[in-house]
N, C-alpha and C positions, 0 to 999 in steps of 0.2 A: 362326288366332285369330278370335274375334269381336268384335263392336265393343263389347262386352260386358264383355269380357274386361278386367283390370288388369295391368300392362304389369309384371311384375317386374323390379330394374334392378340390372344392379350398379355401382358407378363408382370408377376408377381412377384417383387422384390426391386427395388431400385438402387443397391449400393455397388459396390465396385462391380462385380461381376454381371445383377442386372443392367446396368448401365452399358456396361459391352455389349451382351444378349439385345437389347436397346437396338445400338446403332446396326446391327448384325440386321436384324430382323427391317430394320428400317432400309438398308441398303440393299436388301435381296429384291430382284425384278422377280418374284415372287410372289412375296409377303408386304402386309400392309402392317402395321402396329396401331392398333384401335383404342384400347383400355389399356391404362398402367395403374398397379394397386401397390400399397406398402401403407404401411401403419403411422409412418411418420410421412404425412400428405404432403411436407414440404419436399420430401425428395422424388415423392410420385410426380408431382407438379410439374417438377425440373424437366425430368427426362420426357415427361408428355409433351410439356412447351415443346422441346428439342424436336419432337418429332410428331407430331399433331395430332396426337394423341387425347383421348379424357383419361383424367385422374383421378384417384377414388384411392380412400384409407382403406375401402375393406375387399381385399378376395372372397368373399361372397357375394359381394354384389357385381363385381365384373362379372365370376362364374356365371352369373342369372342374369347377364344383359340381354344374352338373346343375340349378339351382332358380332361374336367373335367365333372362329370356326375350330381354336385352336388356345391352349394354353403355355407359357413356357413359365415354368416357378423357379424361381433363382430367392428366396426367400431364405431365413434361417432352417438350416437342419431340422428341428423340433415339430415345425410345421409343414415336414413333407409331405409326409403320410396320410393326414389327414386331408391335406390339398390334393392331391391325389387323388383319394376316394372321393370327395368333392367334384373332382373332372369327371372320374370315369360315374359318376351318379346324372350327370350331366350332359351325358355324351359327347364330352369331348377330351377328343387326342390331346395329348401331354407329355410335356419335355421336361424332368425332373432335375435337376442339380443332383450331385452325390451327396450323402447315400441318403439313402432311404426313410432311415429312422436308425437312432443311436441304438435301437432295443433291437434285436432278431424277432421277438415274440409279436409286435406288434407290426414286424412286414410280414411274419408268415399268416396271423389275423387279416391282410387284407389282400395276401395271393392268391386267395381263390376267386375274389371278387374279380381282381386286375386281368388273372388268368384265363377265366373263362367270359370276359367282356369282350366284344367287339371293340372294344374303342382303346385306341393305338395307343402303348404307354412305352415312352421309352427314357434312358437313363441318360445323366448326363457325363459320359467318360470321352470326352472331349480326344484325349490324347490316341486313342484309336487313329483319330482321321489324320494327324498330324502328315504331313505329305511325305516325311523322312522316315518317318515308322510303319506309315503304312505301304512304305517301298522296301523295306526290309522284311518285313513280313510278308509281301508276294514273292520276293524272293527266296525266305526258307519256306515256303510253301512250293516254289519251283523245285525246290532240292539243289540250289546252287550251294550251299554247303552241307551238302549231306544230311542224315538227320541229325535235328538239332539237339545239343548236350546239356550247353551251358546258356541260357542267358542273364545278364549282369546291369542292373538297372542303377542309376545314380541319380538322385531327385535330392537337392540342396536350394532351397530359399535362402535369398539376400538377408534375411533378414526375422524373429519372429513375430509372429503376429501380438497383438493386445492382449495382453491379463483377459479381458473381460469374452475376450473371443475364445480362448482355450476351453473358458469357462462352459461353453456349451457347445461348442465344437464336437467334444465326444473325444478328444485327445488326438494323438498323431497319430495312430493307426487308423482311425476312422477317416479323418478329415484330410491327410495329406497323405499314408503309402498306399489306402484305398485306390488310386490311381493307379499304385504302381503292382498293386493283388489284379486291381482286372488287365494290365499288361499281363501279364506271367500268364494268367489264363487267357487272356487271348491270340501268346503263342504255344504256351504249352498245354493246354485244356484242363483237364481236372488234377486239383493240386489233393494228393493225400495226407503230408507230413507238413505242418510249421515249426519253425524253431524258430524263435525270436530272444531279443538282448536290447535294451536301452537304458542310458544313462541321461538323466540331468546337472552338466556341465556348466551352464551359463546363461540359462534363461531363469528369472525369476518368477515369470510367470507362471512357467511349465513348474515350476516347482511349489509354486502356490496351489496350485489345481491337481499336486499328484501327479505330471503328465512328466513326460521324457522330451527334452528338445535332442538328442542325437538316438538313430535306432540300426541295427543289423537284423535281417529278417533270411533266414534260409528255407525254401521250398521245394518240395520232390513232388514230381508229378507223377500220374499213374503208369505214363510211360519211364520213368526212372530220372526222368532229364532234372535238371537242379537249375534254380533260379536262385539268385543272392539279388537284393537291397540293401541300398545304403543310403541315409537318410541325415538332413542335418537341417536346425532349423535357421543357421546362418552361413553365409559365404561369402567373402571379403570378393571373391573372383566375379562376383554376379551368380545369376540366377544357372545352377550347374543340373543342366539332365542331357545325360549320358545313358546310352543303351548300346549292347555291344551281343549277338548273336553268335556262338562260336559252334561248329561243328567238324567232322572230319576233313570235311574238304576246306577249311577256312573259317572267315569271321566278316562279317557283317557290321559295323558300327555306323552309330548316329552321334555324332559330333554337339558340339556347343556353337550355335552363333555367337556368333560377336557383335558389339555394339558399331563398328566402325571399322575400312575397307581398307586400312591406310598402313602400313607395318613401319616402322623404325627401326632401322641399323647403325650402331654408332660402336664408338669404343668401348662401352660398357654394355653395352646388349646387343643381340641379332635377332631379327625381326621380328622386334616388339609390337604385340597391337594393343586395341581396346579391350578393355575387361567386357564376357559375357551381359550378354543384355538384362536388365535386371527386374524385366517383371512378367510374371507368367503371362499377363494379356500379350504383350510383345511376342514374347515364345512361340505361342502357340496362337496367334491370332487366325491363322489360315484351316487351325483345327474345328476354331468355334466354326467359322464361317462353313466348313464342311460338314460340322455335325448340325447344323440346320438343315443344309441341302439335304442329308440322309431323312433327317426326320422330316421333313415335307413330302420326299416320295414314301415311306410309310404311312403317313397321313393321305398320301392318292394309292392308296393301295399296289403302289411298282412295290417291284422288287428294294429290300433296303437291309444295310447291314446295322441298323441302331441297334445301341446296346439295349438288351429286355430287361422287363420289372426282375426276370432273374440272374440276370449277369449282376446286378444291382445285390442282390438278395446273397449269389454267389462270395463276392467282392469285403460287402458285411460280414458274412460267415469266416473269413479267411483274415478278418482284421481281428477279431473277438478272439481268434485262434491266436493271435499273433500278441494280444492284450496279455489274454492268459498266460503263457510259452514265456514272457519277459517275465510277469510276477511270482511265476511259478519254477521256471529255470528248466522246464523238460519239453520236449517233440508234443507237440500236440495235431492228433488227427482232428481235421473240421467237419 
């Protein structure tokens, strides 16, 4: 390809998330969106109408159209992996949603494939590119606070997800602090020690499925440095992530937007605002948009920092660690 070139795309999954990935890929002076596939064609339909796209129930048959240069699967979890292999059997570069596959056994089954393929795979950890984190992060990589010690991550959703979604989500260490494992490793590299702790307080769901809606997760990395999480699957405040850098020389933090610009001062309060914005598209809208740009200069072969099949792989291994550590109560090495 050349840099010239407009990236045709096709994308697999059309519900909240494909739907962003959707207009993303539609709005990029880049990329075109050719083929939308999902199982349920009435939602493929929608977001093809939106954006002039064809429609198709099955990711097999986009993969084999022959007219798309590029994949992006935003699909359920279960059918990552297999989509995946699918692309890379196909020769084409591929932008995954997290994680992988709920099992470890069946991503290391297809690392050697992804590994030693030419053909571009990369993960979908969106919050790398986020412009507020990825400014902190040049910056303890400047050494404007020394080396780093502590970092302290805060990821609270408004609200929990559906019974039927927990149900095959893979629980909350897979599906939602999985974000916050490949942070830690993305500032602090290799994690050796997990300790984890979760209670189910107030979700019924999560307590239908076995799962935890609140979690604390503590990590030691091979440099010594310590990573805490703290995780909840409701917050009256809005959508709360919080990331705060601390070293010798200082601390580093990424704050909460707000829904609105406007503060209130009166007799009974001082300068009251909006509650946090309350939906991760929101949050991070400027993330998606940037982790396309990364995976497009990957797919032309430039330089690109997308996350790999093994940050992916990494991320898994460190949630599984964090599964155990809560049901077991001890440090587990990953």
């Amino acid at each position: 390809m050349t840099g010239s070139d407009r990236l045709r795309f096709g994308l697999i999954g059309t519900g909240r998330i494909g739907a962003a990935h959707a207009a993303n890929i539609a709005a990029c002076p880049h990329t075109d969106l050719v083929r939308v596939a999902d199982p349920h064609l009435a939602g493929a339909q929608s977001v093809a109408a939106q954006h002039g796209a064809v429609a198709t129930a099955s990711a097999g048959d986009l993969i084999a159209s022959g007219d798309i240069d590029a994949v992006l699967i935003a699909s359920p979890t279960p059918t990552h992996a297999d989509l995946i292999e699918a692309c890379v059997d196909a020769g084409l570069p591929v932008l995954c949603e997290k994680p992988i596959d709920l099992e470890i056994s069946r991503v290391d089954r297809l690392r050697a494939k992804v590994t030693s393929s030419p053909v571009p795979v990369a993960l979908g950890f969106n919050q790398r590119f986020d412009p507020a984190i990825a400014e902190v992060k040049a910056r303890v990589v400047a050494a404007e606070i020394g080396a780093l010690e502590h970092l302290a991550i805060v990821s609270r959703d408004p609200g929990p997800p559906p019974a039927d979604y927990i149900a095959t989500s893979g629980g909350i260490f897979r599906d939602m602090t999985i974000h916050d494992f490949d942070l830690v490793r993305f500032f602090l590299g290799d994690v050796v020690e997990v300790f984890a702790t979760g209670s189910c307080l107030f979700d019924a769901g999560a307590r239908e499925h076995g799962d935890f809606d609140t979690v604390a997760v503590t990590l030691r990395s091979a440099s010594g440095a310590i990573a805490t999480i703290a995780n909840s699957r409701h917050s009256a405040v809005g959508y709360d992530q919080r990331l705060e850098a601390f070293g010798a020389g200082g601390m580093l933090q990424v704050c909460n937007p707000v829904a609105g610009l406007v503060s209130a001062s009166t007799g009974t309060a001082t300068e009251a605002r909006s509650p946090y914005v309350w939906s991760f598209l929101d949050r991070y809208a400027a993330s998606y948009a940037r982790e396309l740009d990364e995976f497009i200069r990957l797919v032309r072969g430039e330089a690109s920092t997308s996350p790999s099949y093994d940050d992916g792989r990494e991320a898994l291994l460190l949630a599984d660690a964090a599964r155990r550590s809560a049901a077991e109560g001890v440090a587990i090495r990953p």
